[in-house]
C-alpha positions in Angstrom: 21.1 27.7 16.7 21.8 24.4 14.9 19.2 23.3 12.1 18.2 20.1 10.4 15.5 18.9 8.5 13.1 16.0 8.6 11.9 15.4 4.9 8.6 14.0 5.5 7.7 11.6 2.6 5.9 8.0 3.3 6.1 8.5 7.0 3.6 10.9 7.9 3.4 10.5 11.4 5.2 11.8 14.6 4.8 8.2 16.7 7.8 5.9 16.0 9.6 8.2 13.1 13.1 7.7 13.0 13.3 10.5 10.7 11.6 13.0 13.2 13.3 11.6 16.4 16.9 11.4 14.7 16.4 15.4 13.4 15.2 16.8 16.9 17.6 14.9 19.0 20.7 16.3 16.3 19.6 20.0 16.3 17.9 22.8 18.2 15.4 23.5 15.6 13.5 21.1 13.2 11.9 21.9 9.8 8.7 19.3 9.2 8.9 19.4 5.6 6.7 18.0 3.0 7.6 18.8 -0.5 3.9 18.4 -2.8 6.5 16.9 -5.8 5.5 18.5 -9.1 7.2 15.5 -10.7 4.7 13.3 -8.9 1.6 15.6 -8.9 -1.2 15.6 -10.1 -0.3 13.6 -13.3 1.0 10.2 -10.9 -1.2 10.8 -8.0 -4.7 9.0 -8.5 -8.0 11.2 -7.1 -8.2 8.5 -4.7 -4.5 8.8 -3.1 -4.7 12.6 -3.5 -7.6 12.4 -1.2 -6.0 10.5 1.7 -3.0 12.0 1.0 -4.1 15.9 2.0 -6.0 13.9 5.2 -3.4 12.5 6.3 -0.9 15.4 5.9 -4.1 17.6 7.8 -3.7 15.5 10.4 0.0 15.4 10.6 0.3 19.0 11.0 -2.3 19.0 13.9 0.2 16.8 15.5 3.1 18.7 15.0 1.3 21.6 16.0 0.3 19.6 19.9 4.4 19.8 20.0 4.7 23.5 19.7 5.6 22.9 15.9 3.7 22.6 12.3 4.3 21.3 9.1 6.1 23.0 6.4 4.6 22.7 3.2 6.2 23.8 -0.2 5.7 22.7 -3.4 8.0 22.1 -6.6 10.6 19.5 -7.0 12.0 17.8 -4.0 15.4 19.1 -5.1 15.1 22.5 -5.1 13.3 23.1 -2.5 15.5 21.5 -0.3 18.1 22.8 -1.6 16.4 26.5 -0.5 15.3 25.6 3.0 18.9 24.2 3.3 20.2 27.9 2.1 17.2 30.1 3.9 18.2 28.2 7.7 21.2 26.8 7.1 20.4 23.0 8.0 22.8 21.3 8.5 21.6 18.1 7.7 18.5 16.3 6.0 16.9 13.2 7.4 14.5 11.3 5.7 12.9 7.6 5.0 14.8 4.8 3.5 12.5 4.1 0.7 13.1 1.2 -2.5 11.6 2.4 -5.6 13.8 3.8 -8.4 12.3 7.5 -7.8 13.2 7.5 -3.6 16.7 6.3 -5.3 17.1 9.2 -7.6 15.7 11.4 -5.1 18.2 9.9 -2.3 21.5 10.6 -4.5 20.5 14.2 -5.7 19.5 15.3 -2.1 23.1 14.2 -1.4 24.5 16.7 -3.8 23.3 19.6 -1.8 26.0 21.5 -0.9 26.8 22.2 2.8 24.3 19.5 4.3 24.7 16.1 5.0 21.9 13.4 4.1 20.5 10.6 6.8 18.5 7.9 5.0 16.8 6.1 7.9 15.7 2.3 7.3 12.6 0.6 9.5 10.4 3.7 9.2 8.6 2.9 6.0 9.0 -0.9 6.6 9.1 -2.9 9.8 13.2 -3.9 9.4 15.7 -3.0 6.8 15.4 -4.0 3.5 19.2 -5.0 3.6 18.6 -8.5 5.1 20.4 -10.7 3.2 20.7 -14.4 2.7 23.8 -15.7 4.1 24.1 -17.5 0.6 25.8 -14.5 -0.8 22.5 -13.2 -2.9 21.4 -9.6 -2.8 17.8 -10.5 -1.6 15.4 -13.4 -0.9 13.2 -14.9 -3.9 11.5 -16.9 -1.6 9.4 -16.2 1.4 9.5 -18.8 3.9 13.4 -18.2 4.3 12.9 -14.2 4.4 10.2 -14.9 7.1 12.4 -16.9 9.2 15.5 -14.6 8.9 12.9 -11.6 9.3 11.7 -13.3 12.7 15.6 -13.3 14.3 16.1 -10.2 12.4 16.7 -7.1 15.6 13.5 -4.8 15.8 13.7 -2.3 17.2 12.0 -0.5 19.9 9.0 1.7 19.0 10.1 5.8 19.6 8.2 7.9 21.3 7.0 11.1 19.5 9.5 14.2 20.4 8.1 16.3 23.3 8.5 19.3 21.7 9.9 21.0 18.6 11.2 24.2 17.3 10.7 25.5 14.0 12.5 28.2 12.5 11.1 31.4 11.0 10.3 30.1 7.6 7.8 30.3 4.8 5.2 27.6 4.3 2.3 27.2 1.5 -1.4 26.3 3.1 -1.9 22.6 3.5 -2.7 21.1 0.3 -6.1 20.3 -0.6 -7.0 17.1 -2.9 -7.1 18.9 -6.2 -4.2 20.4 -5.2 -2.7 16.6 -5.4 -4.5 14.9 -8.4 -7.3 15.5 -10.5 -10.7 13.3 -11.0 -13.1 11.8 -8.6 -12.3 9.7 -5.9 -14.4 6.8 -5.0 -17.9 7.3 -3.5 -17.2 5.6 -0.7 -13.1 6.4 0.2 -12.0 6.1 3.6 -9.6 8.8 4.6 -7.6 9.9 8.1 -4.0 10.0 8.9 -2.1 9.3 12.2 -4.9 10.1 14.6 -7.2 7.9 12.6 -5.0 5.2 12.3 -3.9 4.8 15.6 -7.2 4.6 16.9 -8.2 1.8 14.3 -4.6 0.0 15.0 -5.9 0.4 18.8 -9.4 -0.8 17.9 -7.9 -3.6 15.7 -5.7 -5.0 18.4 -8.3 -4.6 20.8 -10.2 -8.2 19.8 -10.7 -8.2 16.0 -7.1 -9.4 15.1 -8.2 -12.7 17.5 -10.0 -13.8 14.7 -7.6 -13.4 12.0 -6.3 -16.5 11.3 -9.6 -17.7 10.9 -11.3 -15.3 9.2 -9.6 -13.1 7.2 -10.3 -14.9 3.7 -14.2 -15.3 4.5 -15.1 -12.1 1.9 -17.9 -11.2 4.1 -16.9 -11.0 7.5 -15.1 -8.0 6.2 -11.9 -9.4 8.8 -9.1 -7.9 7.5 -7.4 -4.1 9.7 -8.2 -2.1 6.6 -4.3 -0.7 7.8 -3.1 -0.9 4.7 -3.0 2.6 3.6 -2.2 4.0 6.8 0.6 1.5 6.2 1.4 3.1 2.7 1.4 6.9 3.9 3.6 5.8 7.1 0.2 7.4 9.3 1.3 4.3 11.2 4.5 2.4 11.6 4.9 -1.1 10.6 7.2 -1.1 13.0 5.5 -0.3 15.9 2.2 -2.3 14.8 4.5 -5.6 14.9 6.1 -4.8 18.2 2.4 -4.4 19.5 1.0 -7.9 18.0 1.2 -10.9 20.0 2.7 -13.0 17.8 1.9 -16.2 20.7 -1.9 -15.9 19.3 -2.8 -17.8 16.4 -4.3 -14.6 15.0 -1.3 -12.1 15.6 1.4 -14.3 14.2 -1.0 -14.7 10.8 -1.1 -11.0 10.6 2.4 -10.3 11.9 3.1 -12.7 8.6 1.4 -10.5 6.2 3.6 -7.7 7.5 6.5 -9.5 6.7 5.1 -10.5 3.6 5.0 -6.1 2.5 8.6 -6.4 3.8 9.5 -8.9 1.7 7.8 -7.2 -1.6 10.2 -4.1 -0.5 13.2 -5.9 -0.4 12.9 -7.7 -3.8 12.1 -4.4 -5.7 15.5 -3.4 -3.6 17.4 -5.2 -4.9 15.6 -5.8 -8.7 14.3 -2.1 -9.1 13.3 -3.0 -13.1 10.6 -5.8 -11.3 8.6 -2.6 -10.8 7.7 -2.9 -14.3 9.5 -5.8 -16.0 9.1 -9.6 -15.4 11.0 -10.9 -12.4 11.3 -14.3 -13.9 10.8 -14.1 -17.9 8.2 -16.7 -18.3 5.2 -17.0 -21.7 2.0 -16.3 -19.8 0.4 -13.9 -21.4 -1.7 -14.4 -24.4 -2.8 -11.7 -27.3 -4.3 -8.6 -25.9 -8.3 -8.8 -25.4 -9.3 -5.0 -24.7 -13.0 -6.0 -24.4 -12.2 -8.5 -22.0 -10.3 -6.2 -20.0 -12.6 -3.6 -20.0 -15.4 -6.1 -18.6 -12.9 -7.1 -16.0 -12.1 -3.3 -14.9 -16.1 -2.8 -14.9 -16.6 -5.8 -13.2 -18.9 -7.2 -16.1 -17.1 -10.5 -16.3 -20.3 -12.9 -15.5 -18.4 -14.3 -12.9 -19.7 -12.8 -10.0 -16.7 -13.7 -7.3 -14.7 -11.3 -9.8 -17.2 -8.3 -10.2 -18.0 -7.8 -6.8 -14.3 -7.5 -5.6 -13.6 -5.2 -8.7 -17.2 -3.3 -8.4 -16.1 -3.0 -4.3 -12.4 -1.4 -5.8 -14.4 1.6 -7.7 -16.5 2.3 -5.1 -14.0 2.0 -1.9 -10.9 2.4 -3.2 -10.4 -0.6 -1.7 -10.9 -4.7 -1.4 -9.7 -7.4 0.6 -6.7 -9.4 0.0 -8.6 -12.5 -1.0 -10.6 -10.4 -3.8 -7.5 -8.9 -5.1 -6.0 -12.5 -5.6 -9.2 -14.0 -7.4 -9.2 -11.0 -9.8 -5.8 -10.4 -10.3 -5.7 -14.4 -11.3 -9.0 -14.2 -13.3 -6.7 -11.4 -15.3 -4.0 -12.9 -15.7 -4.5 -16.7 -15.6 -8.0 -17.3 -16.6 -7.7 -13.9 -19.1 -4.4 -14.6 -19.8 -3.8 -10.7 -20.0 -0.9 -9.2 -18.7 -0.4 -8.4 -15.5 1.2 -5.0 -15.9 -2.5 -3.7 -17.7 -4.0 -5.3 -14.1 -1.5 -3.5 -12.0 -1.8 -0.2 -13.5 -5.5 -0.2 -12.9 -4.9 -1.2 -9.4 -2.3 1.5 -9.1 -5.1 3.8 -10.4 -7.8 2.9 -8.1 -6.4 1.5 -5.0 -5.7 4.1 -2.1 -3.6 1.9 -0.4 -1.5 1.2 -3.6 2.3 0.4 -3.0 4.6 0.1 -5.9 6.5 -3.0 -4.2 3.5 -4.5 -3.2 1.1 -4.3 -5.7 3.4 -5.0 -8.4 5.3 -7.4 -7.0 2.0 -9.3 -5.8 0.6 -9.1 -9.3 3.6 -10.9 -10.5 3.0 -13.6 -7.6 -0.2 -14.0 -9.4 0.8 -14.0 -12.8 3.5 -16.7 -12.7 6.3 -13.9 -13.6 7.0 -13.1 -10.0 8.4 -14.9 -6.6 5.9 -17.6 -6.5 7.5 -21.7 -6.3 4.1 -22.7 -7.8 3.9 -20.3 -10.7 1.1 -22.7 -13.1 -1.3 -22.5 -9.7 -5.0 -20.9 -11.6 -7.2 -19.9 -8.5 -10.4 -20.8 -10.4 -13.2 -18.3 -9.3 -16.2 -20.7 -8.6 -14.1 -22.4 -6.6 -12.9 -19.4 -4.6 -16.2 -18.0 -4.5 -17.8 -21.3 -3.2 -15.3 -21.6 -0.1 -14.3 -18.0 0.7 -18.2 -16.7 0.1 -20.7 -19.7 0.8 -23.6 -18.0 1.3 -23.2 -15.2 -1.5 -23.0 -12.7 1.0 -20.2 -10.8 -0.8 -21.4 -10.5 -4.1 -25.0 -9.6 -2.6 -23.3 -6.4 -1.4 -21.8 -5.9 -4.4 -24.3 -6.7 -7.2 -27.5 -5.7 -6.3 -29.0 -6.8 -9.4 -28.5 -10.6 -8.3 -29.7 -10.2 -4.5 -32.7 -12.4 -5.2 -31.2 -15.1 -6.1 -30.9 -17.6 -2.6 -27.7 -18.7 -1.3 -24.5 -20.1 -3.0 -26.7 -20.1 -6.2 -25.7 -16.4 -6.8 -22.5 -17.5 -7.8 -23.8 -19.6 -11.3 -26.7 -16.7 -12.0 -26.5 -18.4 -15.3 -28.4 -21.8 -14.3 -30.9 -19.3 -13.1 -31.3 -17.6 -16.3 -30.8 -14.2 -15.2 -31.3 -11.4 -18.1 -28.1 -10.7 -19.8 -29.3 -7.1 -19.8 -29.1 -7.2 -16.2 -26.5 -9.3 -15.6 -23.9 -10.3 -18.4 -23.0 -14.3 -19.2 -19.9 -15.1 -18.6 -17.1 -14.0 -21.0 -15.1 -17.5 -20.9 -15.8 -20.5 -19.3 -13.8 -21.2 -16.3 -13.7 -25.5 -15.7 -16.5 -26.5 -13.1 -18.8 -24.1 -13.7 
């Protein structure tokens, strides 16, 4: 009986996985493979990831398992073991997830080396189109949005696949389902959110079901807490980008504002395509950063700035795991603009912290911020009283997040200096931002 393999890697689902469909309609038998890389864990796998992570690949096997299958689970390099499942069933091919960072790269061109097996790299599983559009100027990618979202718009999508109605898996041996220390080492934060594909369809189905209305509207407003909180089932592929945008009306003010923001992770995965070094490096060289303040930095990671806009959003990131897109920007700018830091000590905490955290994304967004990236404005300085005056009015954010100000009334939580709050509760600010 014929063989292949679908190498499972950030596309842990069985909805919509081009990887999973392509390998059972090829062959009579499928091997679900996840490799636990031991050149990615534990050192490179944050508690927080490691946790969602061994969720989501739970709940991945319990869906392979509803199609007469189960996942196979081996751990070592991607390589080698591979290269043994290739030899122990004789696949004859190996299907995985087109994927942009250096590492996926590597990983793509030694897989290829395998003797006796042929590799299928499949693009819109990870992201919602190909990360091969192209400007028709002749460039290898698009350094500016607007033109990547219009091409992206006429760009083909395809139709969502249905998951395979069965599968059959060869005799082979599998290690137990990985538990979170198995993946990474430390704590994870108090208040993590974890699931996989069953989770995140029902929130995608929840999501779509009337919040998304209100998107347009209300996603900046840091207390309405608007936002799909998709963003790591995004990053694990529990859900597929590429389905979530065929289900969005993109005729609703609210669904074609969302719709953008999935466009705007495709675009992030396209320029670290094409500019693999912007994972670490400047994208545009650019002087922004000033000498290196480690005490400033460490009241920005504890969110012990004095601004409160800035703490809550990084106290909410320790304890969740997780923030909102509008708290990212206003202390990733306070970082790197108001700081003047740079922005890969800022993204490496992020990395560290942020279950949802995406090399193209985060990076590339930090850079957005920072002035080094994408951005046609790069000077712009998001100034936090400003921010925290129209995207938290009322203080209702930062009463969440610092308990130690909830008395004071209304906007005034914002300037806890003019109330003369006790700098042993609350510390003054470390600079002083204009207008405060």
């Amino acid at each position: 009986m014929s063989v292949a393999i679908a190498l499972f890697t950030r596309d842990l689902r069985v909805h919509d996985n081009p990887v999973l469909t392509a390998a059972a309609r090829e062959a009579d038998q499928v091997v679900p493979l996840f490799v636990v890389d031991e050149a990615l864990v534990p050192d490179r796998c944050p508690p927080n990831r490691a946790h969602f992570l061994a969720a989501a690949l739970a709940e991945l096997d319990k869906e392979l398992r509803a199609l007469g299958g189960a996942l196979v689970v081996r751990r070592g390099t991607v390589i080698d073991e591979v290269d043994r499942v290739v030899r122990e069933t004789g696949a004859a091919s190996v299907h995985l997830a087109e994927d942009v960072s250096r590492y996926s790269r590597v990983r793509e061109q030694a897989l290829r080396r395998i003797s006796n097996t042929s590799v299928q790299c499949h693009s819109g599983s990870v992201t919602a189109t190909s990360t091969e559009l192209v400007p028709s100027t002749g460039r290898d990618h698009f350094a500016v949005f607007t033109p990547y979202f219009r091409r992206w718009s006429a760009a083909h999508h395809r139709t969502p696949l249905p998951a395979p109605r069965s599968l059959s898996v060869p005799p082979i041996r599998g290690e137990e389902l990985p538990q979170p220390a198995d993946l990474g080492s430390g704590q994870p934060s108090p208040q993590l959110r974890v699931g996989g594909e069953s989770t995140g369809r029902a929130l995608l189905h929840d999501w779509l079901d009337g919040p998304i209305a209100d998107y347009a509207r209300d996603n900046d407003y840091l207390a309405a807490d608007a936002t799909s909180r998709l963003s790591p089932y995004l990053h694990f592929g529990c859900v597929s980008p590429s389905e979530v945008v065929s289900r969005v009306d993109t005729a609703t003010e609210g669904g074609l504002a969302f719709v953008r923001q999935l466009a705007w992770r495709d675009f992030h995965h396209q320029v670290l395509a094409a500019r693999p070094d912007a994972a670490w490096s400047d994208y545009r060289t650019r002087v922004t950063a000033g000498p290196d303040d480690e005490k400033a930095v460490a009241a920005w990671r504890d969110g012990r700035t004095g601004y409160p806009i800035v703490d809550a959003g990084m106290r909410q990131l320790r304890a969740e795991g997780w923030m909102p897109g509008r708290a990212r920007l206003i202390s990733a700018s306070f970082l790197a603009k108001s700081l003047r830091q740079d922005w890969r000590v800022g993204a490496a905490h992020f990395l560290h912290w942020l279950v949802d955290a995406d090399l193209a994304n985060n990076q590339l967004n930090w850079q957005w911020v920072a002035g080094t990236g994408t951005d046609t404005r790069p000077n712009r300085i998001l100034n936090p009283l400003r921010q925290a005056d129209r995207y938290d009015p009322d203080g209702t954010y930062v009463r969440r997040w610092l308990p130690e100000l909830a008395h004071l009334p209304g906007a005034s939580i914002h300037r806890p200096w003019r109330a003369n709050v006790d700098p042993a509760e609350y510390p003054a600010p470390i600079i002083d931002c204009v207008g405060s």
